[in-house]
N, CA and C atoms as an extended XYZ file, in Angstrom:
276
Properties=species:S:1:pos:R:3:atomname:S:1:resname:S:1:resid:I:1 pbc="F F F"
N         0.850       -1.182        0.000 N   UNK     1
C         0.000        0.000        0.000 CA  UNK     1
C         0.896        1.246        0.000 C   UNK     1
N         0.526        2.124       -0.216 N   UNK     2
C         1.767        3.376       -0.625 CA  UNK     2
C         1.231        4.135        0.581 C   UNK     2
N         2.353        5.085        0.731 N   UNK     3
C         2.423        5.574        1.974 CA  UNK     3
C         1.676        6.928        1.660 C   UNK     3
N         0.934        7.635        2.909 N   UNK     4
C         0.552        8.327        3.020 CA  UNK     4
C         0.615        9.688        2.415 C   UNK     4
N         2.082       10.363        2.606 N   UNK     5
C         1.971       10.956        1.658 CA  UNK     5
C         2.036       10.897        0.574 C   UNK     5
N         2.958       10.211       -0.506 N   UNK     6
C         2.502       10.010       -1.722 CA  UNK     6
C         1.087        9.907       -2.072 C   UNK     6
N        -0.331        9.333       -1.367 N   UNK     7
C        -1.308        9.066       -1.656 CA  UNK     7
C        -1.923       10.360       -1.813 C   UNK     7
N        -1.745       10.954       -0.579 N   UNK     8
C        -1.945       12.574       -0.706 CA  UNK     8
C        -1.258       13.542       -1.276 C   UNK     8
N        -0.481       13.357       -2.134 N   UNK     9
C         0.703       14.358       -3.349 CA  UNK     9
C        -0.251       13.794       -5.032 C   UNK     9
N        -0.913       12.465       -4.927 N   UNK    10
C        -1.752       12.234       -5.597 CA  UNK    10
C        -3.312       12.087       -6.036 C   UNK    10
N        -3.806       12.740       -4.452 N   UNK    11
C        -5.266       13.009       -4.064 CA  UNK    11
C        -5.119       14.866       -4.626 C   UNK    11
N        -4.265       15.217       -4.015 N   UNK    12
C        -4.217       16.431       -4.186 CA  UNK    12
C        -4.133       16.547       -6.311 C   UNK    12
N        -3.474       16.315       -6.585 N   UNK    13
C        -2.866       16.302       -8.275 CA  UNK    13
C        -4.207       16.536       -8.813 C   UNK    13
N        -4.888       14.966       -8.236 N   UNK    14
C        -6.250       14.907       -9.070 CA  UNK    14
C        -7.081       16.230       -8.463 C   UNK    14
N        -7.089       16.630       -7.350 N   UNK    15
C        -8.232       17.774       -7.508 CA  UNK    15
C        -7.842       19.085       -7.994 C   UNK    15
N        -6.409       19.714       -8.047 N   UNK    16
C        -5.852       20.363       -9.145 CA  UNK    16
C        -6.265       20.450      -10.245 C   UNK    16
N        -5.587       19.340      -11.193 N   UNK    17
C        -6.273       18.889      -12.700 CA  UNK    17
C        -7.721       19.206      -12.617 C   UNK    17
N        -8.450       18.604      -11.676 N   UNK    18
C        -9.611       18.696      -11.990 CA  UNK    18
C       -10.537       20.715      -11.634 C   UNK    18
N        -9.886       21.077      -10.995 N   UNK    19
C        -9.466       22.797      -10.985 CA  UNK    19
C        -9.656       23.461      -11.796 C   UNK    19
N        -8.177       22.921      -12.580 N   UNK    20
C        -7.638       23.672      -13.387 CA  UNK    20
C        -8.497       23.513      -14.698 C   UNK    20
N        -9.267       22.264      -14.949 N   UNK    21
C       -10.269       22.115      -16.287 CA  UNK    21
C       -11.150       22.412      -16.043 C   UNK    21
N       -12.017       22.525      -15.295 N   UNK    22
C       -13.089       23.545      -14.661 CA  UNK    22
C       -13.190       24.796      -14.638 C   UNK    22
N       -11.967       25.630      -14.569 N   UNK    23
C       -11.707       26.955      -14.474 CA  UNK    23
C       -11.709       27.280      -16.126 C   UNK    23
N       -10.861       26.278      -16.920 N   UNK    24
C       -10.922       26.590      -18.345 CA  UNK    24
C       -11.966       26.315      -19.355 C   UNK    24
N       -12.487       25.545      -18.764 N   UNK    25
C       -14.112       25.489      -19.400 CA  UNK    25
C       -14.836       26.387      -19.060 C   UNK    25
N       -15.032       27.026      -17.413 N   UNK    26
C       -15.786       28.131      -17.264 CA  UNK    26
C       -15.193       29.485      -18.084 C   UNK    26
N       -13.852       29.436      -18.127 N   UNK    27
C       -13.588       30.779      -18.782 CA  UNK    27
C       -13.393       31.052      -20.235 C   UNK    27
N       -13.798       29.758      -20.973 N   UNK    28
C       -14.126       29.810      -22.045 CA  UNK    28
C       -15.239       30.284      -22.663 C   UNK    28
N       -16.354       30.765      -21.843 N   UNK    29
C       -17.703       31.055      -22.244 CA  UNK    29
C       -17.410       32.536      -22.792 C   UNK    29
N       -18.854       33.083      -23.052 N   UNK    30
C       -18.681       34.122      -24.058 CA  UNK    30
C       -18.371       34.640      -22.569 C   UNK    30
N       -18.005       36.182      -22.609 N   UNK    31
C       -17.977       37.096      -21.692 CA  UNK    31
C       -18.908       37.711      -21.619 C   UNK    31
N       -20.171       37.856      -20.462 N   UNK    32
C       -21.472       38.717      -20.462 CA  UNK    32
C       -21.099       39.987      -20.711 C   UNK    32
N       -21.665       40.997      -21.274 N   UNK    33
C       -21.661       42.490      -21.274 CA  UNK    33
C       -21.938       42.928      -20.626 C   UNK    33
N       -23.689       42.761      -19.480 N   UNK    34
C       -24.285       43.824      -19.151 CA  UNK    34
C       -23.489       43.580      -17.443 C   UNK    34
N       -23.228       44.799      -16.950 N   UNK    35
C       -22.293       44.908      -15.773 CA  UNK    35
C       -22.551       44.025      -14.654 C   UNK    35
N       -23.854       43.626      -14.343 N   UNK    36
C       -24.209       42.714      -13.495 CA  UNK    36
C       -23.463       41.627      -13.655 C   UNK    36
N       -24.149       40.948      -14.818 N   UNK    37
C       -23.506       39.354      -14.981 CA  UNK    37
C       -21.846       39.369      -15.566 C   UNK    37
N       -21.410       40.315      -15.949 N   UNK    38
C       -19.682       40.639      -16.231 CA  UNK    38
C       -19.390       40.602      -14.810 C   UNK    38
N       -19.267       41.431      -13.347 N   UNK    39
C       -19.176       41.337      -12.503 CA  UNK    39
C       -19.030       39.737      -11.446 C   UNK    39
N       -20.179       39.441      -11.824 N   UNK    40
C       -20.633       37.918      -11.125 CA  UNK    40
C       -19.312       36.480      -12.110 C   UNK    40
N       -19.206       36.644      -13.349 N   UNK    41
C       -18.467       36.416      -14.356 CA  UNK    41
C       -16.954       36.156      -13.562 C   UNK    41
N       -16.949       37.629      -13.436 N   UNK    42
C       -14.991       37.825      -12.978 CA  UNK    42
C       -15.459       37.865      -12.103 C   UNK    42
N       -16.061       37.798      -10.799 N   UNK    43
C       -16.024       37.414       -9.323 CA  UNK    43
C       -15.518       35.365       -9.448 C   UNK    43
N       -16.287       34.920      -10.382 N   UNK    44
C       -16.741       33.681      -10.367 CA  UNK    44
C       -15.275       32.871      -11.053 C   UNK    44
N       -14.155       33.978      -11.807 N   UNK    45
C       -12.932       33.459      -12.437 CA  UNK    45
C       -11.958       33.589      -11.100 C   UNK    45
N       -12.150       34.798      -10.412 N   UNK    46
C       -11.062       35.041       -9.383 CA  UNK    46
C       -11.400       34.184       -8.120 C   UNK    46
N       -12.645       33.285       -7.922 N   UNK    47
C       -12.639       32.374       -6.950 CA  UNK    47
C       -12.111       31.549       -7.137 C   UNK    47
N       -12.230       30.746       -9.094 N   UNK    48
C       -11.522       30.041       -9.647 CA  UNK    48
C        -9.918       30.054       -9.055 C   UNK    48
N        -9.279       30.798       -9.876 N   UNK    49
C        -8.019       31.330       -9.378 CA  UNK    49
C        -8.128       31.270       -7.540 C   UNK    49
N        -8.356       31.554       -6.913 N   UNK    50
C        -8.013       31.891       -5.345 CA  UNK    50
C        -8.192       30.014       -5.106 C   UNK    50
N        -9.221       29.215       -5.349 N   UNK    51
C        -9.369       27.838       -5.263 CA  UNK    51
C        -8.353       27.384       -5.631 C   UNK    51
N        -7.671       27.433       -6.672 N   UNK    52
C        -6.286       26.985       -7.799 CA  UNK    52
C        -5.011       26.968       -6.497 C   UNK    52
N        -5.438       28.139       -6.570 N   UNK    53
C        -3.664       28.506       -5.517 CA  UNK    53
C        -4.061       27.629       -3.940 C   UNK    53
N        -4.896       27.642       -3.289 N   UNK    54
C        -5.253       27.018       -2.266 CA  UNK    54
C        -5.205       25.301       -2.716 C   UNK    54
N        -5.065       25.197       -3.399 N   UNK    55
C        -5.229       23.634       -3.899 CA  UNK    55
C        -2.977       23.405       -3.558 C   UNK    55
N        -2.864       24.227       -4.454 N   UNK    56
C        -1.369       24.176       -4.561 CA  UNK    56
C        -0.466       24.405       -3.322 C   UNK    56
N        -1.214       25.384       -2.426 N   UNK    57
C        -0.835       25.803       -0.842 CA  UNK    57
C        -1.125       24.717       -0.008 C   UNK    57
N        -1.925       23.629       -0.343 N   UNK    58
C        -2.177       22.422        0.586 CA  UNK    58
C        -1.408       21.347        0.555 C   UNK    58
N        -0.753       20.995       -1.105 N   UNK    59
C        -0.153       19.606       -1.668 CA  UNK    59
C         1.240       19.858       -0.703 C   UNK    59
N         1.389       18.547       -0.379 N   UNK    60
C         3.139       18.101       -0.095 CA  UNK    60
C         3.893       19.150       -1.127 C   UNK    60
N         4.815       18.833       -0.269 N   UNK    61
C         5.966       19.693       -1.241 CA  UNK    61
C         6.247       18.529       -2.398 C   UNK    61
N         6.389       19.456       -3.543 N   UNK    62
C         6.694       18.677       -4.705 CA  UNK    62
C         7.796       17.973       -4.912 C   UNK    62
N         7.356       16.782       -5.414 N   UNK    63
C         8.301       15.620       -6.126 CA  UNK    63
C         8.927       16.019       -7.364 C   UNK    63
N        10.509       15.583       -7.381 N   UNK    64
C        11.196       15.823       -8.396 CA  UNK    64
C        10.486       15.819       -9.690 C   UNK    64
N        10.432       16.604      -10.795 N   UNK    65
C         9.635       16.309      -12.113 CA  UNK    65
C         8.075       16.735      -12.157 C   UNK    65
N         7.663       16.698      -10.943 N   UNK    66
C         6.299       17.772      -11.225 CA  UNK    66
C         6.409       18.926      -11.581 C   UNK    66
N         5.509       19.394      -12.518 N   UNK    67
C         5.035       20.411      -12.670 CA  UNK    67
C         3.822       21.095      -12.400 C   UNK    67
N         4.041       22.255      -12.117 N   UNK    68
C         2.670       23.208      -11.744 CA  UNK    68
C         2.241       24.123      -12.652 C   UNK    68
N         1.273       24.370      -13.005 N   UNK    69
C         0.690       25.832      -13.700 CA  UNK    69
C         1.483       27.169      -13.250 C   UNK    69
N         1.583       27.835      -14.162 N   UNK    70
C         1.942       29.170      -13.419 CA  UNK    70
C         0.818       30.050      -13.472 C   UNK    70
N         0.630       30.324      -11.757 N   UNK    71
C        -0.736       31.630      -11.590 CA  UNK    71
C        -0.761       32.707      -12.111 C   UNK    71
N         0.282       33.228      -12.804 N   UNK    72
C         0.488       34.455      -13.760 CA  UNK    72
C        -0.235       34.116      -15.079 C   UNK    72
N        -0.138       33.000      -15.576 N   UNK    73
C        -0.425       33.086      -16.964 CA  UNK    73
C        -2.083       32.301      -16.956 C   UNK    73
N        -2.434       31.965      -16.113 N   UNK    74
C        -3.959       31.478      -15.626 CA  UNK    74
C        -4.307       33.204      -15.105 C   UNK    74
N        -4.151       33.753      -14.647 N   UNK    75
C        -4.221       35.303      -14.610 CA  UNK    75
C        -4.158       36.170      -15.706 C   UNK    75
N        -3.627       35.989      -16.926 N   UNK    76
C        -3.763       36.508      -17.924 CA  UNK    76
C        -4.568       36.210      -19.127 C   UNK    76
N        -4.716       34.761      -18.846 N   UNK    77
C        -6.245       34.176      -19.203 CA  UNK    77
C        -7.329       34.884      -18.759 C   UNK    77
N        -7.390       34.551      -17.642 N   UNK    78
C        -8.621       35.511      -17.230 CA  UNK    78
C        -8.982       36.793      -17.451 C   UNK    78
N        -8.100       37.496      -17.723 N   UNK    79
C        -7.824       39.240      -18.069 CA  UNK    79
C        -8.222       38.701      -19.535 C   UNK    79
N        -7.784       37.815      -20.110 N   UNK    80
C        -8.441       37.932      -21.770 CA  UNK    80
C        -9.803       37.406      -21.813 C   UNK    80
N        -9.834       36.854      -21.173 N   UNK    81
C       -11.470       36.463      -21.012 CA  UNK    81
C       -12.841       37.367      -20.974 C   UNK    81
N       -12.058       38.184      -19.546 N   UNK    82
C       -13.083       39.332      -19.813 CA  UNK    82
C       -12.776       40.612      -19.774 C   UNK    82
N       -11.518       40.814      -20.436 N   UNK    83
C       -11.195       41.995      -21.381 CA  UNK    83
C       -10.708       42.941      -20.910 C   UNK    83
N       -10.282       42.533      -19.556 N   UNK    84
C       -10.104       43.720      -18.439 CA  UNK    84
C        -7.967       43.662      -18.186 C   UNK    84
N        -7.333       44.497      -18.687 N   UNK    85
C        -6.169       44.211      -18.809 CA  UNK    85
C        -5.503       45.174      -17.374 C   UNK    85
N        -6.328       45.592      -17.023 N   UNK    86
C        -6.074       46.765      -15.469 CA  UNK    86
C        -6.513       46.121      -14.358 C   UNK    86
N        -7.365       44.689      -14.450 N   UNK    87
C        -7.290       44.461      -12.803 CA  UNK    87
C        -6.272       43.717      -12.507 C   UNK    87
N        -6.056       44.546      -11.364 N   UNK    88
C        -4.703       43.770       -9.892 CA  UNK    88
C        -4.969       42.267       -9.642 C   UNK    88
N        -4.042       41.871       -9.215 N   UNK    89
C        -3.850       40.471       -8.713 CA  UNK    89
C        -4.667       40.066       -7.359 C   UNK    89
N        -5.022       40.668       -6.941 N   UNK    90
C        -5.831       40.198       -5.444 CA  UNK    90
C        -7.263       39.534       -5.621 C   UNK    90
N        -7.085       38.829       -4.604 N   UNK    91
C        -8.255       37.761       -4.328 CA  UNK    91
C        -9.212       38.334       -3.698 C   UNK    91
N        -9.696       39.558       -3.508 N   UNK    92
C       -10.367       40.070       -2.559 CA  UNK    92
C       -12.303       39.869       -2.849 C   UNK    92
């Protein structure tokens, strides 16, 4: 049986991946216009994102040869998504 942490460096992976394709399917949709649902939109990408990094803040420290996403460029996704090239980085 594999040891604990490894099991959990691989519990964690899968809910990452599964994150990270969730976030890119949601931010693939059109971008709403009218300010309400644009608002709710990019509230609903930057939870994405804040979930992402909390996923990554929980895993074991990484094993030789993993790789991670970089939150900069999942951040600049999102800025193209919904068109907004001036909002800040905060999770607020």
């Amino acid at each position: 049986m594999p040891d604990e942490k490894s099991f959990l460096s691989c519990a964690w992976c899968d809910y990452l991946a599964k994150a990270i394709k969730d976030y890119h399917e949601f931010s693939a949709q059109i971008t709403p216009m009218e300010a309400k649902d644009f608002a709710l939109y990019h509230n609903a990408c930057k939870a994405a994102l804040g979930h992402i990094a909390m996923i990554q803040k929980l895993m074991p420290a990484k094993e030789k040869g993993m790789t991670e996403p970089d939150l900069f460029d999942l951040l600049e996704q999102a800025r193209k998504a919904t068109n907004d090239t001036d909002e800040d980085d905060s999770f607020d």
